[in-house]
N, CA, C and O atoms as a printed pandas DataFrame, in Angstrom:
     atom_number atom_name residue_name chain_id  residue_number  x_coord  y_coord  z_coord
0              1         N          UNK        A               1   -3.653   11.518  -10.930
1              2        CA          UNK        A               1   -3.784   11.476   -9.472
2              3         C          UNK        A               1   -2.389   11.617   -8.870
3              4         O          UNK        A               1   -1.459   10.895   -9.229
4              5         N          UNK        A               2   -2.259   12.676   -7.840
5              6        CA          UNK        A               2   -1.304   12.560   -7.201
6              7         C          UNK        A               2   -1.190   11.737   -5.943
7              8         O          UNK        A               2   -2.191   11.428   -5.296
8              9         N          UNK        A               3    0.066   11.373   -5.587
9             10        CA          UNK        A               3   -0.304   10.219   -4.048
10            11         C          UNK        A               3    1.196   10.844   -3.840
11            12         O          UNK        A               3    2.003   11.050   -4.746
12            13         N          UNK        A               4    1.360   11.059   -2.657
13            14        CA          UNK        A               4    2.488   11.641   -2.064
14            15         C          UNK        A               4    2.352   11.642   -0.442
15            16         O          UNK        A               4    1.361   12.080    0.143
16            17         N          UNK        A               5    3.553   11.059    0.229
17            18        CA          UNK        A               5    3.740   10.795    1.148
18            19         C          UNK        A               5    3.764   12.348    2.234
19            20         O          UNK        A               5    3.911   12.402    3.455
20            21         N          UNK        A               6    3.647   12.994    1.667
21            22        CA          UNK        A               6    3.663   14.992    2.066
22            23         C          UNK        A               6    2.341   15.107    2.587
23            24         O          UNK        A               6    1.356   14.368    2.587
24            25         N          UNK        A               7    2.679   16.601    3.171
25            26        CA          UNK        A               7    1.294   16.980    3.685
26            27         C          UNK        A               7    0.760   17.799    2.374
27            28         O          UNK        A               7   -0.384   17.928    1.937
28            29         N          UNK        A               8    1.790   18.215    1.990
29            30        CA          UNK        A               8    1.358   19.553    0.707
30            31         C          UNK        A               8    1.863   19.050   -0.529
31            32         O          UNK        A               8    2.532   18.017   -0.561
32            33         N          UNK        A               9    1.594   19.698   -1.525
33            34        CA          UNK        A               9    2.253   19.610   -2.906
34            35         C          UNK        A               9    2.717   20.856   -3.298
35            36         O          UNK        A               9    1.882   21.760   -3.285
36            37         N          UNK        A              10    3.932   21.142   -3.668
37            38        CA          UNK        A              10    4.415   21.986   -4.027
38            39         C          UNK        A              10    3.471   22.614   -5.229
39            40         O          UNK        A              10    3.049   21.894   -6.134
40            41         N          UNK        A              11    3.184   24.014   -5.153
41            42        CA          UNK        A              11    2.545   24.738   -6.752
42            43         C          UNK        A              11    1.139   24.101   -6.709
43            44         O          UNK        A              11    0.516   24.000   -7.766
44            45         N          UNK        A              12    0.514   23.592   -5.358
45            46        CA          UNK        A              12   -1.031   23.798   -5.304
46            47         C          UNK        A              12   -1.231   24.220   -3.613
47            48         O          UNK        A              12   -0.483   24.263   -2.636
48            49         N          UNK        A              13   -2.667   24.496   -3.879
49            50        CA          UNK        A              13   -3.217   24.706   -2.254
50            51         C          UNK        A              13   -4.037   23.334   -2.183
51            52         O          UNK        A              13   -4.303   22.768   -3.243
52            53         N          UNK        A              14   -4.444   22.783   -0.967
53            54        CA          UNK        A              14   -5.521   22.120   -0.846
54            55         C          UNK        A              14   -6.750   22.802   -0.477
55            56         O          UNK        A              14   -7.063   23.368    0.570
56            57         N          UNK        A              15   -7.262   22.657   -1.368
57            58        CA          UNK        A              15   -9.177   23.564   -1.430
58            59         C          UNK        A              15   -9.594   22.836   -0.637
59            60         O          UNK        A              15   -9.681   23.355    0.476
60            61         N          UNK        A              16  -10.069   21.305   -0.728
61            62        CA          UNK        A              16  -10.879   20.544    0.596
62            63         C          UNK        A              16  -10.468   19.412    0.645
63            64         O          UNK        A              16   -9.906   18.710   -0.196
64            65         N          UNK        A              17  -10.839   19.199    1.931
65            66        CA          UNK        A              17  -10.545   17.866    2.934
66            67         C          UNK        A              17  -11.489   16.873    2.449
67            68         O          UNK        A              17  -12.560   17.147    2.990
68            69         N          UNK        A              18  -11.660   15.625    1.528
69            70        CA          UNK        A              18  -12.450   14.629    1.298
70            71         C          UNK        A              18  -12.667   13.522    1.980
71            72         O          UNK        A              18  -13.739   12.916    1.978
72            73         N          UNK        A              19  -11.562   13.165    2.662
73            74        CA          UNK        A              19  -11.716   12.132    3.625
74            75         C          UNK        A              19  -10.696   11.050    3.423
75            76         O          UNK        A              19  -10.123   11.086    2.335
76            77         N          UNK        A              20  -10.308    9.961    4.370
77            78        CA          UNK        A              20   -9.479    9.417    4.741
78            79         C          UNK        A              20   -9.788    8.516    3.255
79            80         O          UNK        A              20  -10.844    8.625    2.630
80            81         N          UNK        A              21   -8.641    7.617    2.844
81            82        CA          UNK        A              21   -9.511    6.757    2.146
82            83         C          UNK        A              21   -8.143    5.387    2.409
83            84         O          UNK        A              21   -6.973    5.654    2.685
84            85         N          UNK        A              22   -8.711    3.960    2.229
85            86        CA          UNK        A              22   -8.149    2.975    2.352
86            87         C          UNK        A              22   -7.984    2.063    1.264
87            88         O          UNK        A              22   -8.921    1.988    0.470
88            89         N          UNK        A              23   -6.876    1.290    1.057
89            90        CA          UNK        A              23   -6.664    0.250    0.029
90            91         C          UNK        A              23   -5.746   -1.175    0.684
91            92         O          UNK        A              23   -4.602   -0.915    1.057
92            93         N          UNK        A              24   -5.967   -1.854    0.748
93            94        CA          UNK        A              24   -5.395   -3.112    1.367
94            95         C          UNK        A              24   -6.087   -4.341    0.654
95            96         O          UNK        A              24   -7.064   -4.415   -0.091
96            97         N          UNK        A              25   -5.093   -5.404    1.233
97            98        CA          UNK        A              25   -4.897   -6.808    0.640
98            99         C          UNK        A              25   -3.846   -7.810    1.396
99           100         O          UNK        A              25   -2.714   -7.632    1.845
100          101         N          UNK        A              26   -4.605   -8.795    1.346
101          102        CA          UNK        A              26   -3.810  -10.090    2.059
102          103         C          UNK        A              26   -3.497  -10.788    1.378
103          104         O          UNK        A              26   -4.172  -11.177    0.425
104          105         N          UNK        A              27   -2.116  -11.245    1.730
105          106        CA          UNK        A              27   -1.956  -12.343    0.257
106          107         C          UNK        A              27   -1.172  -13.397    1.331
107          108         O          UNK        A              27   -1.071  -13.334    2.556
108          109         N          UNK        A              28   -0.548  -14.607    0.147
109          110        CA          UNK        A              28    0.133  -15.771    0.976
110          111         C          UNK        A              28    0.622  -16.185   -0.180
111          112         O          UNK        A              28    0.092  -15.826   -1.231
112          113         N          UNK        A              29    1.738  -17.026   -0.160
113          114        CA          UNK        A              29    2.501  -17.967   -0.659
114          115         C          UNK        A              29    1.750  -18.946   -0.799
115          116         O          UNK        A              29    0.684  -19.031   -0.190
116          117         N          UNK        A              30    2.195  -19.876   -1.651
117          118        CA          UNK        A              30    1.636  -21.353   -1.425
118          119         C          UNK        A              30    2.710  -22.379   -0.713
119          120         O          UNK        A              30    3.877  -22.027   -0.544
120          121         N          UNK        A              31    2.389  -23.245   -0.442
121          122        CA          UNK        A              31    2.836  -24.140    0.187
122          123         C          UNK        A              31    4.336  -24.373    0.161
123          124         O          UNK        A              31    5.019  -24.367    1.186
124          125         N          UNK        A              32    4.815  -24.578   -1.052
125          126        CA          UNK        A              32    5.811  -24.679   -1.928
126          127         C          UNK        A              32    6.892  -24.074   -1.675
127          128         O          UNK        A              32    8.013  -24.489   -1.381
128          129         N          UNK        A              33    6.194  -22.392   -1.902
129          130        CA          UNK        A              33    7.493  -21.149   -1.799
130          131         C          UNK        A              33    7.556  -20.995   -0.769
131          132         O          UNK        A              33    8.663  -20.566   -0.445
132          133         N          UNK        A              34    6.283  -21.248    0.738
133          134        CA          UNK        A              34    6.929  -21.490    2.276
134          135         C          UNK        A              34    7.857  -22.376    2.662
135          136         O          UNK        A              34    8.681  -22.210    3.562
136          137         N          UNK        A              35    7.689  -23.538    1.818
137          138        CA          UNK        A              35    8.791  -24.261    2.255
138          139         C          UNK        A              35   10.468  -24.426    2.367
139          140         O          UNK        A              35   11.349  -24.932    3.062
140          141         N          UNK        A              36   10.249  -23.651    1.214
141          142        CA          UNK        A              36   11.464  -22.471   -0.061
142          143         C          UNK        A              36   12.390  -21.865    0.805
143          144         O          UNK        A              36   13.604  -21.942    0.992
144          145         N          UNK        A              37   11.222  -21.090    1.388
145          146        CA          UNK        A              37   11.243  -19.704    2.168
146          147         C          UNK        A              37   11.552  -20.134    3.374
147          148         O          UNK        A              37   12.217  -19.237    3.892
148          149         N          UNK        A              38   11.422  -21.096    4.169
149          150        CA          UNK        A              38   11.532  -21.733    5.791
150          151         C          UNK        A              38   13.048  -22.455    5.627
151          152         O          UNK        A              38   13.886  -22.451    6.528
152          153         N          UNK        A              39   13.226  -23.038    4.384
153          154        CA          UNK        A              39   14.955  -23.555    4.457
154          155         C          UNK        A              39   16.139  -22.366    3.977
155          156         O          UNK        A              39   17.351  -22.361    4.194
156          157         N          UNK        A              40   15.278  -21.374    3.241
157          158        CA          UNK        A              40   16.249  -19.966    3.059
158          159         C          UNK        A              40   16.445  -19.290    4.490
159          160         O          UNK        A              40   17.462  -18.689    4.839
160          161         N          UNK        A              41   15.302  -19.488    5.259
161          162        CA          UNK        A              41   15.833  -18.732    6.466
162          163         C          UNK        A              41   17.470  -19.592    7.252
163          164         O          UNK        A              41   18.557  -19.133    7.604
164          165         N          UNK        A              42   17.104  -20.448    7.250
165          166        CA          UNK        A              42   18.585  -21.315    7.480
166          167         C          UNK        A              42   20.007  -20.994    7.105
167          168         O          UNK        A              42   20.966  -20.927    7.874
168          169         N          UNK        A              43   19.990  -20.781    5.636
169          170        CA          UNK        A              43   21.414  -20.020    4.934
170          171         C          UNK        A              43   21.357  -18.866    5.570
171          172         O          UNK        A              43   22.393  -18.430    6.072
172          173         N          UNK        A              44   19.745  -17.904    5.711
173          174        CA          UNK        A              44   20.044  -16.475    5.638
174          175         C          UNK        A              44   20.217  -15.775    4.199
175          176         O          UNK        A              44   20.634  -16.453    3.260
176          177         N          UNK        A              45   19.975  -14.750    4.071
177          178        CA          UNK        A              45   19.689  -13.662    2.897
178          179         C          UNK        A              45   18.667  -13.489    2.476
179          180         O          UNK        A              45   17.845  -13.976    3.253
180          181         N          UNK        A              46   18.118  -12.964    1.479
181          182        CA          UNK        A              46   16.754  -12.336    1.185
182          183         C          UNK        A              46   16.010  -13.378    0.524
183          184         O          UNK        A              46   16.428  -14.254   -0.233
184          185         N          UNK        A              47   14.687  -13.112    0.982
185          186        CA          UNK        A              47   13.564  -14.766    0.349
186          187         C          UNK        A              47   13.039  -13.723   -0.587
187          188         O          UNK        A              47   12.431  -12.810   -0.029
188          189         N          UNK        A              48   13.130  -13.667   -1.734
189          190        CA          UNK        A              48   12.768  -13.357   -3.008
190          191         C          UNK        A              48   11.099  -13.452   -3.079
191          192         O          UNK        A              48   10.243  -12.630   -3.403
192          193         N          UNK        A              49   11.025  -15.141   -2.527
193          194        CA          UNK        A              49    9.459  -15.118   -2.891
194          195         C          UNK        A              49    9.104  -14.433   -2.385
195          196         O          UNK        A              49    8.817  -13.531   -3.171
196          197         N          UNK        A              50    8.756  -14.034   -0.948
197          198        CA          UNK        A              50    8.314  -13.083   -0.286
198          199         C          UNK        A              50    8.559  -11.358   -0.454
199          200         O          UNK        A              50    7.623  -10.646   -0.088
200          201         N          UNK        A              51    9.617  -10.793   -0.919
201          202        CA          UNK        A              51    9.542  -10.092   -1.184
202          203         C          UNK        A              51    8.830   -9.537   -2.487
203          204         O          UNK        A              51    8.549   -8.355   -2.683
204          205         N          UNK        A              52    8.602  -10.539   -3.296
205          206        CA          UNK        A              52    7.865   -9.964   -4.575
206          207         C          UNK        A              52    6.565  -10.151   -3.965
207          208         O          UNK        A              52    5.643   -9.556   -4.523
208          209         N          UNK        A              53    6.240  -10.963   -2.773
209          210        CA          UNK        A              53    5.014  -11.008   -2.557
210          211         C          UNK        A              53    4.342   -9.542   -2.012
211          212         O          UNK        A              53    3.432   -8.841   -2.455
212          213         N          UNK        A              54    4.979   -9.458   -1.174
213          214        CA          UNK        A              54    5.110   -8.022   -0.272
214          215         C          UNK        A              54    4.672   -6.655   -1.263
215          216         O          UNK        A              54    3.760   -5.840   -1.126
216          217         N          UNK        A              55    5.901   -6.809   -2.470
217          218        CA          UNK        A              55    5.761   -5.879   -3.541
218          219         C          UNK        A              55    4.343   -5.847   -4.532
219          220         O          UNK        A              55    3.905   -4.838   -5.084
220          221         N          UNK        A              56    3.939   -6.789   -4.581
221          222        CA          UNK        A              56    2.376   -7.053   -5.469
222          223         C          UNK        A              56    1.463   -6.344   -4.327
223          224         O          UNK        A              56    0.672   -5.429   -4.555
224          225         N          UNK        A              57    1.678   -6.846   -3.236
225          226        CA          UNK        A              57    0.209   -6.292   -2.047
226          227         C          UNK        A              57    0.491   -5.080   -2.304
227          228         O          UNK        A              57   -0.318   -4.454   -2.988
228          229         N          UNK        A              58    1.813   -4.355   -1.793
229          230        CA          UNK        A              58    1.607   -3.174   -1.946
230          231         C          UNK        A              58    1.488   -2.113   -2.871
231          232         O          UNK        A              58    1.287   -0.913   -2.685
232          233         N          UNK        A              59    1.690   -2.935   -4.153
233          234        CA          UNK        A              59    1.409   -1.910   -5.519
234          235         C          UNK        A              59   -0.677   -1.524   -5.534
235          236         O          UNK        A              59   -1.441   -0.576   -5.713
236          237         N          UNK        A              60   -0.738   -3.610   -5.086
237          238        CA          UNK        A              60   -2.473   -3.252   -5.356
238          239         C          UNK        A              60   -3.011   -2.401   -3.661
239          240         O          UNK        A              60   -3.858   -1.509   -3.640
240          241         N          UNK        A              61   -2.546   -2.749   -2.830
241          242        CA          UNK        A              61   -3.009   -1.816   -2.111
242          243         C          UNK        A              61   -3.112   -0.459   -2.487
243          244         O          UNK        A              61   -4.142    0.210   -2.404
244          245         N          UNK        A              62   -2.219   -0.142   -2.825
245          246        CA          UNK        A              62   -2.141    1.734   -3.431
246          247         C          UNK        A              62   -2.854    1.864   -4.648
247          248         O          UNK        A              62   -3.262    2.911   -5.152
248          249         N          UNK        A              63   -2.991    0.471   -5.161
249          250        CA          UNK        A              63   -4.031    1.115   -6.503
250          251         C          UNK        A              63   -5.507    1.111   -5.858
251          252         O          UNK        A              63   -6.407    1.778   -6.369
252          253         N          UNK        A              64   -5.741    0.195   -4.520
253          254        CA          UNK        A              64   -7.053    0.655   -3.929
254          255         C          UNK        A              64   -7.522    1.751   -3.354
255          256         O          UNK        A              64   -8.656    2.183   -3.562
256          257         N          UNK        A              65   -6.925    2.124   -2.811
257          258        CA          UNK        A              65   -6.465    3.235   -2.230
258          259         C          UNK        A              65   -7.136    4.383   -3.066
259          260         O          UNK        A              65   -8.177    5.037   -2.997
260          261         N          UNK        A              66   -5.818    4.300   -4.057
261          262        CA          UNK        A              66   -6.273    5.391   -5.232
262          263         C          UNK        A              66   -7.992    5.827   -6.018
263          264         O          UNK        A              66   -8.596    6.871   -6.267
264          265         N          UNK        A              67   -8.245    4.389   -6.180
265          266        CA          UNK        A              67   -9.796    3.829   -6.483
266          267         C          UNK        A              67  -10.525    4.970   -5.448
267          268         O          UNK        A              67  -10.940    6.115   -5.628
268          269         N          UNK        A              68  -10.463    4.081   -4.295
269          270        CA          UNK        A              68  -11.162    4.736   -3.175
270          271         C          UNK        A              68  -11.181    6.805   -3.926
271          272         O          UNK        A              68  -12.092    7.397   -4.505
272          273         N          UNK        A              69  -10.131    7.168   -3.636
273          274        CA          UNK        A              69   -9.724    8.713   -3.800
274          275         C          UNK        A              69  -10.773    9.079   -4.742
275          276         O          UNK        A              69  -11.782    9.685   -4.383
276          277         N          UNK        A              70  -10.459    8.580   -6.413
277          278        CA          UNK        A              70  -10.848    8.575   -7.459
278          279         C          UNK        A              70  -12.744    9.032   -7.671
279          280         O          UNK        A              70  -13.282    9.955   -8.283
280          281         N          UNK        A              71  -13.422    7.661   -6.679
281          282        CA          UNK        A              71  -14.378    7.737   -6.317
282          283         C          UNK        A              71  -15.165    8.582   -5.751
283          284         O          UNK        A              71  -16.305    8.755   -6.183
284          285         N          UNK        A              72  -14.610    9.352   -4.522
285          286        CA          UNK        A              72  -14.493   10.961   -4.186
286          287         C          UNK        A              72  -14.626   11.812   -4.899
287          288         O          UNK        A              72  -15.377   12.744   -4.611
288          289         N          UNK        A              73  -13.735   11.753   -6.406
289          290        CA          UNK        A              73  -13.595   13.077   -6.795
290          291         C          UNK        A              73  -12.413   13.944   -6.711
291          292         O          UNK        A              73  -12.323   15.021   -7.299
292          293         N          UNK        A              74  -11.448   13.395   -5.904
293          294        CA          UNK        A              74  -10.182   13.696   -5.411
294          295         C          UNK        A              74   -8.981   13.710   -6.777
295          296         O          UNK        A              74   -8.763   12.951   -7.721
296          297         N          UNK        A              75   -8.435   14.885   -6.335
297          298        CA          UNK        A              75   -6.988   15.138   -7.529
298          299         C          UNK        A              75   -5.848   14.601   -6.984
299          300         O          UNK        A              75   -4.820   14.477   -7.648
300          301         N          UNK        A              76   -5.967   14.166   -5.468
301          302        CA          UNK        A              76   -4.637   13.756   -5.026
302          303         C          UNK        A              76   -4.697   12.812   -3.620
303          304         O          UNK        A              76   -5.775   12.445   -3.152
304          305         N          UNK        A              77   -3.879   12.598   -3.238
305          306        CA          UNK        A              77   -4.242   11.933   -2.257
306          307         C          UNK        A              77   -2.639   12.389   -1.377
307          308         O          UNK        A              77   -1.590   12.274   -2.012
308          309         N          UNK        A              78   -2.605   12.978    0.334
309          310        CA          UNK        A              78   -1.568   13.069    0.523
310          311         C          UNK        A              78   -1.545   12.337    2.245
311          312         O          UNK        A              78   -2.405   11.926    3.024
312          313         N          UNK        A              79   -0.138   12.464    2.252
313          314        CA          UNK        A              79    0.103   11.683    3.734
314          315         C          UNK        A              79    0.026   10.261    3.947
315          316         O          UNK        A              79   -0.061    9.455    4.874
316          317         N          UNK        A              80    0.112   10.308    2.410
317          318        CA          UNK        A              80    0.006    8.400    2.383
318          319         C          UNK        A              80    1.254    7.296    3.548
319          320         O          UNK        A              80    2.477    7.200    3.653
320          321         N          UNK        A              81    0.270    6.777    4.091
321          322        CA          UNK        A              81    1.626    5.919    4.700
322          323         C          UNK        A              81    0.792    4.187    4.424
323          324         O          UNK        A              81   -0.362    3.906    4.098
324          325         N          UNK        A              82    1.628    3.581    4.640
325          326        CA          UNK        A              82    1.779    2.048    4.887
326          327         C          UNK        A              82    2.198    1.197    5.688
327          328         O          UNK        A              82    3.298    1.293    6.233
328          329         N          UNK        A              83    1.229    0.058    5.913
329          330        CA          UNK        A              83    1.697   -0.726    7.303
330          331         C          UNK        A              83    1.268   -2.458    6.810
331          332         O          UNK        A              83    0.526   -2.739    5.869
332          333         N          UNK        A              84    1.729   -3.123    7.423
333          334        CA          UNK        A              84    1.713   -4.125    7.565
334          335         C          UNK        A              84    1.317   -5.377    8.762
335          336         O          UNK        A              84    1.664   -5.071    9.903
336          337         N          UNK        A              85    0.953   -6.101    8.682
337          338        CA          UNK        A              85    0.547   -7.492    9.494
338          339         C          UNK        A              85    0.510   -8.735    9.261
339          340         O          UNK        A              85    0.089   -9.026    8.142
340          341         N          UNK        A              86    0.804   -9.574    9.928
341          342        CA          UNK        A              86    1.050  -10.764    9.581
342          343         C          UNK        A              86   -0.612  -11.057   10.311
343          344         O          UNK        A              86   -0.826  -10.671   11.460
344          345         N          UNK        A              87   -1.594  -11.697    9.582
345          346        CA          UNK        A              87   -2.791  -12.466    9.771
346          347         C          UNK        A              87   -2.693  -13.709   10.060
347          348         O          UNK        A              87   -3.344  -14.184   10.990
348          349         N          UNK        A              88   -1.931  -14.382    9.371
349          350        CA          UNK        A              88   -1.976  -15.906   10.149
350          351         C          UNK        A              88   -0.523  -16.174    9.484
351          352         O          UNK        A              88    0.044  -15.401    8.712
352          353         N          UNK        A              89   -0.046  -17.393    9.924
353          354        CA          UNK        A              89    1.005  -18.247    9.663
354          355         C          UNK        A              89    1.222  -18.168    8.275
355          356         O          UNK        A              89    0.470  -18.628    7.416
356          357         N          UNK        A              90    2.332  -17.539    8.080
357          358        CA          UNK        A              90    2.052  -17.533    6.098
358          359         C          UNK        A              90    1.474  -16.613    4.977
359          360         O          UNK        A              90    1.767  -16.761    3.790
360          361         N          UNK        A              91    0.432  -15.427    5.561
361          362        CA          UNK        A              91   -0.324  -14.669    5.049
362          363         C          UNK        A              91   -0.076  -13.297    5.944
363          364         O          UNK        A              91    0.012  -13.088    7.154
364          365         N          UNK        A              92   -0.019  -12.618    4.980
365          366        CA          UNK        A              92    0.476  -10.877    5.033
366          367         C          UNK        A              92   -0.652   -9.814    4.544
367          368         O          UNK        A              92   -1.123   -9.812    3.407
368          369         N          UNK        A              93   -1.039   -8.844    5.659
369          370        CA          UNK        A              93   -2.028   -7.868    5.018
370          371         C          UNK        A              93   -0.823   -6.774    4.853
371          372         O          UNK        A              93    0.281   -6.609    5.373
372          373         N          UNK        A              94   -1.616   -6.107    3.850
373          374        CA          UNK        A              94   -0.616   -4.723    3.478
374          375         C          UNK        A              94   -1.850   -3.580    3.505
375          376         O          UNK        A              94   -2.952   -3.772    2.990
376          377         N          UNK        A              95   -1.515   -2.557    4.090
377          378        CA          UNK        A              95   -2.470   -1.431    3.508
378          379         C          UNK        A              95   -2.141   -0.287    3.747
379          380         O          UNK        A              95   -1.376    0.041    4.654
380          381         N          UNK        A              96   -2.904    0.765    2.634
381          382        CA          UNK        A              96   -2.426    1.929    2.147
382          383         C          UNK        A              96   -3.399    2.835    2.442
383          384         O          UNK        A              96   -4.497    2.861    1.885
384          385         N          UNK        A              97   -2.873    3.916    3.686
385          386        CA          UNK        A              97   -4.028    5.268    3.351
386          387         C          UNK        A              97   -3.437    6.459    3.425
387          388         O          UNK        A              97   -2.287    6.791    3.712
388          389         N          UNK        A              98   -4.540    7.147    3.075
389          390        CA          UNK        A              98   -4.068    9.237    3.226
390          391         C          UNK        A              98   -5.060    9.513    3.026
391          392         O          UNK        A              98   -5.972    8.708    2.840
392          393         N          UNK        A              99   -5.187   11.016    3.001
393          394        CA          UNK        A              99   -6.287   11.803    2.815
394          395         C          UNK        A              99   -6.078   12.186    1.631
395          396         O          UNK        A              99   -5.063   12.413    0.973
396          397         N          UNK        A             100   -7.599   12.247    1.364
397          398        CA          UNK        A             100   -8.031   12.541   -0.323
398          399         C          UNK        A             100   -8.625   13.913   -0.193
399          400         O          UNK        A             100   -9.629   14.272    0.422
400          401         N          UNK        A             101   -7.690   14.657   -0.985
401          402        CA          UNK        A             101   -8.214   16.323   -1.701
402          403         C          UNK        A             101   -8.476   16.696   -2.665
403          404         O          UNK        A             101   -8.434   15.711   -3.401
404          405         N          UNK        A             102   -8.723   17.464   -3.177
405          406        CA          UNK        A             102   -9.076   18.589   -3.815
406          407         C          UNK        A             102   -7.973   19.586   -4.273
407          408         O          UNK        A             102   -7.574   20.051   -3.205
408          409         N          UNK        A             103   -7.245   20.183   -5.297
409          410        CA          UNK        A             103   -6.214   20.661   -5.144
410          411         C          UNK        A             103   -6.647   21.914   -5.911
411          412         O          UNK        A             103   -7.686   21.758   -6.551
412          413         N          UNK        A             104   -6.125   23.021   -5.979
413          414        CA          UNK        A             104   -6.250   24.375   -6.882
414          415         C          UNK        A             104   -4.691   24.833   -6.832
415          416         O          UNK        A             104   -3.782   24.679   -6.017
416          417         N          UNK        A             105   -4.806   25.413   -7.985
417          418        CA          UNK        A             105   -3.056   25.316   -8.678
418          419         C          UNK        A             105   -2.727   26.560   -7.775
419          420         O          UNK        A             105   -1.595   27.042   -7.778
């Protein structure tokens, strides 16, 4: 599967348009690493926990994503972008879409 942030792929055409497809996930810290994370903001510099948190949503978001594609029938998926939201106090959605094609070399 290809996933590429492009409209095109170099050395194919897109044969057809399959449809949008989505992958997302909310996650949170526990208690612990907020608390971690609320006295790191104080020093300042990067909260680790959170960033690996960030990094897990968005690996599994894109593997949903992909799923989604997969399911279609799709060889690729392009125009992928990603966004983010904070849902409540503590908890982060991440999600991943593009359009799912069809490719001919």
């Amino acid at each position: 599967m290809i996933v590429t942030t492009t409209e095109t792929i170099p050395g194919y055409e897109i044969e057809e348009i399959l449809g949008v497809v989505f992958g997302n996930t909310v996650r949170s810290k526990h208690l612990g690493k907020d608390l971690a994370a609320a006295l790191k903001t104080i020093a300042g510099g990067e909260i680790k926990s959170y960033t690996e948190m960030l990094t897990e949503a968005r690996n599994e978001a894109i593997e949903r994503m992909i799923n989604e594609a997969e399911k279609l029938g799709a060889d690729a998926v392009v125009a992928v972008r990603l966004g983010s939201s904070a849902v409540m106090s503590g908890a982060a959605e991440l999600v991943a879409y593009g359009t799912a094609v069809k490719l001919k070399k």
